[in-house]
C-alpha positions, 0 to 999 in steps of 0.5 A: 500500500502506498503512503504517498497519499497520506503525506499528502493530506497530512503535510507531511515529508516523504521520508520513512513510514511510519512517523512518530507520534509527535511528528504525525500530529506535528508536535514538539518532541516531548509535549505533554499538554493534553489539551493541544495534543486533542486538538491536534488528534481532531485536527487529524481525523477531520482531514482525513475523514473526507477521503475514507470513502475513496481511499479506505485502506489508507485512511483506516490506517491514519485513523488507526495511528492517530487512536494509538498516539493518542492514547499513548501520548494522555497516559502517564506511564506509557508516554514515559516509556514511549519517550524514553525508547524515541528521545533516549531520556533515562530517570535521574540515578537515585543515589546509593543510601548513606551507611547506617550510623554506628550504635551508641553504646551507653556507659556502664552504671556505677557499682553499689558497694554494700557495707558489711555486716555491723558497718554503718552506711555512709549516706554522703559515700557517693560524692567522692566517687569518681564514677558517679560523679566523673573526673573530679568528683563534680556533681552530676547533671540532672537529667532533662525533663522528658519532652511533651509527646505531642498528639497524633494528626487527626486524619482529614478525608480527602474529599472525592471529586467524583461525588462533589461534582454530582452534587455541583452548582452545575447538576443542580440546573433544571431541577426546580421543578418536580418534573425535571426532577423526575426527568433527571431520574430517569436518565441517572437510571439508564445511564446507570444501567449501561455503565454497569453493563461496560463494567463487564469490559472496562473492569479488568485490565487483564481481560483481552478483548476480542472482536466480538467484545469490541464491536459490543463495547463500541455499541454501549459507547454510543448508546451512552453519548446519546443518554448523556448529550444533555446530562451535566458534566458527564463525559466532559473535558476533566470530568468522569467518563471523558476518555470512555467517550473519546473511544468513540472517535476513533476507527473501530478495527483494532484500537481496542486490542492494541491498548497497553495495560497502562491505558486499560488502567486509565479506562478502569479508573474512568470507568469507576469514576463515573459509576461514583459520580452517576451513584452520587447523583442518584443519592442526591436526587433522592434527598431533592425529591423528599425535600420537594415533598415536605415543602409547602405551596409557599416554600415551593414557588419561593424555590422555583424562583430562586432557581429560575434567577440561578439557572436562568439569570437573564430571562429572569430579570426581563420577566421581573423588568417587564412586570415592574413596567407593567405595574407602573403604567397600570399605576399610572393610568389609574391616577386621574380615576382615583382623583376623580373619584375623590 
């Protein structure tokens, strides 16, 4: 197969194939900002997405490079080793460990001579010896007061990501009234539903996957694009379930069999990320919906408008205007009937 045409759509030298993966997405050797290297990856498939039909062995092939630097280049681990074997940059040697300190070896004590059977002790004997007191018979120093033992740190829990973000500012919009509340329920319970079925492929780094595996995991990747297009955060840039839903922008062929255990890692922690997130919002729902009911008429209009000024600032604010301008026109048009009825 020829590479000529590859050159060509990607700008790159006619030179040996195939390219590293900073030169295929036309990067600095070494980059390491997430963010450009997307965007590049992007950049890649839209240009070769237009001749996959008249050209799809080659553009297969591109689609699949771009999937693996892609996944190479986000994960920690394998962009290490992948740079250590492209640029031959090795880890800093650790310095051998300093050799143990000798043992402090305290002094003997002194000896107590007993006096004899019908001998008096002399209580005042101790300070003439040399021993207890040391070279001239000085007294010896007290010893020191033992230090404060102070008390052990108290553990703070670190709080999870996941579960803030499922009770975020941004998960609490659309939830004022009591049927997007219910609507909000629902779509928490289908995606629940698909991430424990992805669970059976995305939980165990070791299992290998095969064609059959691929094509049905791909199908639940999609399914949950289209629950999750109006569902907040989920599937978002640095939010759970962000690198589960870039699988699906890219080829279908062998991206999932060519995948290192550090990224089927970094598939299991996306995964169990958003399987947090999604029970969290579902506990959170919960507690919305109880406290719905225990609100009064009074309680529950004061909250839809407060949440109405929250989610929809502006709309709000032209509402209230135009309400205010109505009201003072009403006032002034029934001023001259008030003075003449006085």
């Amino acid at each position: 197969m020829s590479h000529t045409l590859i050159y060509t759509w990607l700008g790159l030298p006619a030179d040996s194939w195939p390219p590293d993966h900073y030169r295929l997405l036309d990067l600095e050797p070494g980059e390491s900002d997430i963010a450009l290297i997307e965007q590049r990856v992007n950049q890649r498939l839209d240009a070769v997405r237009r001749y996959q039909l008249m050209h799809p062995e080659q553009a297969t092939e591109v689609m699949n490079r771009l999937a693996q630097a892609y996944m190479c280049l986000t994960e920690p681990t394998a962009k290490r080793c992948y740079d250590e074997q492209l640029l031959g940059t090795r880890p800093r040697a650790v310095p051998p460990p300093l050799p143990p300190m000798p043992a402090v070896v305290p002094p003997p004590l002194p000896t107590v001579v007993e006096p004899l059977p019908g001998e008096l002790r002399d209580p005042f004997a101790w300070l003439g010896t040399p021993v207890a007191n040391g070279p001239g018979g000085a007294l010896p120093e007290p010893e020191p007061a033992p230090k404060p033992v102070p008390p052990p740190p108290v553990e703070i829990p670190k709080a999870d990501p996941a579960r803030e973000a499922a009770q975020s500012p941004t998960t609490r919009h659309g939830l004022a009234t009591r049927r997007g509340l219910y609507q909000r329920v629902l779509q928490t319970r289908h995606l629940q539903r698909l991430w424990h079925r992805m669970g059976r492929y995305l939980d165990d780094p070791e299992h290998r996957f095969s064609s059959i595996d691929a094509r049905e995991l791909y199908k639940l990747v999609e399914e949950v694009e289209s629950a999750a297009d109006d569902f907040p955060l989920i599937g978002d840039p640095g939010q759970p379930g962000h690198y589960i839903l870039t699988l699906g922008q890219f080829d279908r062929s062998r991206t999932l069999r060519n995948l290192t255990h550090g990224q089927r890692e970094l598939l299991r922690t996306d995964w169990k990320s958003g399987l947090t997130f999604l029970e969290s919002h579902r506990d959170f729902l919960r507690d919305e919906i109880a406290n719905f009911r225990r609100r009064s008429r009074f309680s529950g209009l004061r909250h839809v408008l407060n949440a109405a000024f929250r989610d929809y600032p502006m709309v709000a604010y032209l509402i209230l205007g135009g309400t205010l301008a109505l009201a003072i026109a009403l006032v002034k048009t029934s001023i001259p009937y008030v003075r003449e009825w006085f």
